[in-house]
C-alpha positions as CSV (number, residue, x, y, z in Angstrom):
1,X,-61.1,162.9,100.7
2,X,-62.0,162.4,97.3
3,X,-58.9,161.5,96.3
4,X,-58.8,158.4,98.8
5,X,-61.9,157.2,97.3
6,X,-60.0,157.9,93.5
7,X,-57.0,155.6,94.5
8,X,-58.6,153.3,95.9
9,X,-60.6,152.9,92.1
10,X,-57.7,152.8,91.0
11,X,-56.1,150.3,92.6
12,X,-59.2,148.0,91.8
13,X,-59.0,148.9,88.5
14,X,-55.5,147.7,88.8
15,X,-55.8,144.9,90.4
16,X,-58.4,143.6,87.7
17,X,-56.6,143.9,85.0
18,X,-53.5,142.4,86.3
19,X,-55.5,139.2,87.5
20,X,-57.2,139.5,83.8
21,X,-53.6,138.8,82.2
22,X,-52.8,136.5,84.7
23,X,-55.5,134.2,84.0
24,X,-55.0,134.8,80.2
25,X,-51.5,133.5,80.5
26,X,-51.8,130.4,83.0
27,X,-54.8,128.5,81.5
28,X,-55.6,125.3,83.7
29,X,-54.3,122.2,81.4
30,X,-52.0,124.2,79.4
31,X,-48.6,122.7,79.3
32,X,-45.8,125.8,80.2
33,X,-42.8,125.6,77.9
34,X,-41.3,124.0,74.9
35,X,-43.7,121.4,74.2
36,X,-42.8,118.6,71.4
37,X,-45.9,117.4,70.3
38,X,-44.6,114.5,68.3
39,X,-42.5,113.2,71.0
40,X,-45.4,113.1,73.4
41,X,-47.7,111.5,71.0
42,X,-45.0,109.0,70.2
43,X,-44.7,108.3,74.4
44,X,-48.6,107.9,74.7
45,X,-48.9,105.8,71.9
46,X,-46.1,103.6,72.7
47,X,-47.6,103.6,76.2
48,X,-50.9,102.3,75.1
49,X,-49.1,99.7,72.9
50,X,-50.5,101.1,70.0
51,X,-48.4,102.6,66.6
52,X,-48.8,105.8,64.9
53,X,-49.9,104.5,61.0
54,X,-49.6,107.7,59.8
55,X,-45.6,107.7,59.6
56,X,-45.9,104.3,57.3
């Protein structure tokens, strides 16, 4: 009987960790990927009609 009780600690013990790294790894907002900074700030400025001054 006692081992029941054992697994199922286990198994939560488990279970936390895993959704520990899974939040660790998929942060809300992040963006997933290869992720070109300079073309994306290029994109929103352009969008906004404004210029990046700091490449004159």
């Amino acid at each position: 009987m006692e081992w029941i009780i054992v697994g199922i600690a286990a198994l939560l013990i488990l279970a936390l960790v895993c959704l520990l790294i899974w939040k660790a790894k998929h942060r809300p907002g992040s963006v997933h990927g290869d992720f070109r900074f300079d073309s994306h700030k290029t994109g929103e400025l352009s969008k906004r009609g404004l210029f990046d001054k700091t490449k004159w």
